[in-house]
Every structure is written in structure tokens, then in C-alpha cells.
MIBAZA-212794 format. One line per 2 residues: number of its first residue (from 1); their letters; for each residue x negated, y, z negated of C-alpha. Coordinates in nm, 2 decimals, decimal comma. Example, Ala and Ser with C-alpha at 12.3 -4.5 7.8 and 13.67 -1.06 7.14 Angstrom:
1) as) -1,23/-0,45/-0,78  -1,37/-0,11/-0,71;
This chain:
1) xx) -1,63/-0,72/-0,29  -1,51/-0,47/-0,55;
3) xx) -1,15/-0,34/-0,54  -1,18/0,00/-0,50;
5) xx) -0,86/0,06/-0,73  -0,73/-0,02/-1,05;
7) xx) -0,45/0,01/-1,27  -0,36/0,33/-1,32;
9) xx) -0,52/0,53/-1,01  -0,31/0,75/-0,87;
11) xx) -0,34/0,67/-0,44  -0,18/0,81/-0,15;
13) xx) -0,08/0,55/0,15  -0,22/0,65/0,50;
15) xx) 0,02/0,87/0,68  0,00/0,73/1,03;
17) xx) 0,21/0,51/1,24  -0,01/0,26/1,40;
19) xx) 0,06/0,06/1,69  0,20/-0,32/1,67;
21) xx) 0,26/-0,49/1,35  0,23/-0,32/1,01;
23) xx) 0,35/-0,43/0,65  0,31/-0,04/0,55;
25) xx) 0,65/0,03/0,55  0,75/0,39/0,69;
27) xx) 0,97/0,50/0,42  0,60/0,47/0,19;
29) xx) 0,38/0,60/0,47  0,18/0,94/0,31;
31) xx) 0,34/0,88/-0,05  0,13/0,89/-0,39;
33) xx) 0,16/0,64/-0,65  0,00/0,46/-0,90;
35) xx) -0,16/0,08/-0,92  0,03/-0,08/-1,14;
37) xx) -0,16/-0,45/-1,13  -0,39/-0,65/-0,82;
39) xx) -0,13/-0,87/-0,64  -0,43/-1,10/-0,52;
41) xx) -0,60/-1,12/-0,18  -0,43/-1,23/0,14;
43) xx) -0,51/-1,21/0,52  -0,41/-0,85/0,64;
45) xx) -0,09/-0,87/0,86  -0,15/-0,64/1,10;
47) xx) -0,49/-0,82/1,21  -0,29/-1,20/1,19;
49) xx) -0,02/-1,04/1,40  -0,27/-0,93/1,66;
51) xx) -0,43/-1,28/1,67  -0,72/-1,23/1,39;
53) xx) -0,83/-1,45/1,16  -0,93/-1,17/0,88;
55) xx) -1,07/-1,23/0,56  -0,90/-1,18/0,24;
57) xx) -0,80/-0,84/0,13  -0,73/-0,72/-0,21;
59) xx) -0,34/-0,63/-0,25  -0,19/-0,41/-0,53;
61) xx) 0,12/-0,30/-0,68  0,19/0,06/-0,65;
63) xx) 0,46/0,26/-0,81  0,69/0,53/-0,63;
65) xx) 0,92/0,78/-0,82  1,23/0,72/-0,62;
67) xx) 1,31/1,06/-0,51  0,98/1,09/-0,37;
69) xx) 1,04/0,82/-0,12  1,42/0,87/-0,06;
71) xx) 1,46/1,22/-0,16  1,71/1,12/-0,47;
73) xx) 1,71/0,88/-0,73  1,56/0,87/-1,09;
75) xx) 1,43/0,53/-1,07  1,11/0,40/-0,95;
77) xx) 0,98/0,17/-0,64  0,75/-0,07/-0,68;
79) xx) 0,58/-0,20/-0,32  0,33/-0,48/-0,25;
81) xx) 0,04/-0,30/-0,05  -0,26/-0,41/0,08;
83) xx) -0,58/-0,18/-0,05  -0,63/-0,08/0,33;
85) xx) -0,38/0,15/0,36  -0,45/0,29/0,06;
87) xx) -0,71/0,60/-0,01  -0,78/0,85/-0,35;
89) xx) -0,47/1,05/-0,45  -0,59/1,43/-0,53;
């Protein structure tokens, strides 16, 4: 399968706070970014950690302005994200 991003897409990560295990971490939940490069394809945690054996998923680096995550800083934030909780930035 496709990934459905590249470098340079601007995404949003999904805003909701699932139940159980998830390696979407809060401080990044309903953020946009940008793909900076594809990390690979691993398992998706959340379905391992609920006993799954998933397939591979494709995994990207995204890029966060600093502030927009914390409220302050002029730095960025780069976080390992698998494309599923990922969608199209406006």
C-alpha cells in the first residue's frame, strides 16, 4: 500500500483520546505539522498492546513549531507517528 503522505504535507494528528494504549502522545493530539521523512513500517502499538498481531504500518516524522504544542518556545518538535493517526491538514 501507498503512503498516503509525503514529505512536506502539512497533517493534523487525530484529536481524540482513545481507550487503552496509544503512542499518540497527548501533548500532539489535534496538532498540524509537516512530514519531514517515512520512519519505515512497524506493527501499530495500540493493536500489539491489545493482543493484535497487525500488519506493518507506514510511520513518519512530523514537525511541530514548539509553541504550538507547549504554548512557548521558538524551536521545533520532531515526533515519530504512525500514518494512522494522522489525516489532511487544511
Amino acid at each position: 500500500m501507498a503512503d498516503r503522505f509525503a514529505p512536506g504535507d502539512r497533517v493534523r494528528t487525530r484529536a481524540t483520546d482513545p481507550d487503552g494504549h496509544t503512542r499518540l502522545p497527548r501533548y500532539a493530539r489535534g496538532a498540524v505539522g509537516t512530514v519531514v521523512e517515512r520512519a519505515g513500517a512497524h506493527p501499530l502499538a495500540d493493536e500489539r498492546a491489545r493482543g493484535g498481531t497487525p500488519d506493518p504500518h507506514a510511520v513518519h516524522h512530523v514537525r511541530f513549531a514548539a509553541a504550538d504544542l507547549f504554548g512557548a518556545g521558538d524551536h521545533a518538535v520532531v515526533v515519530e507517528l504512525w500514518e494512522d493517526y494522522l489525516e489532511e491538514a487544511p
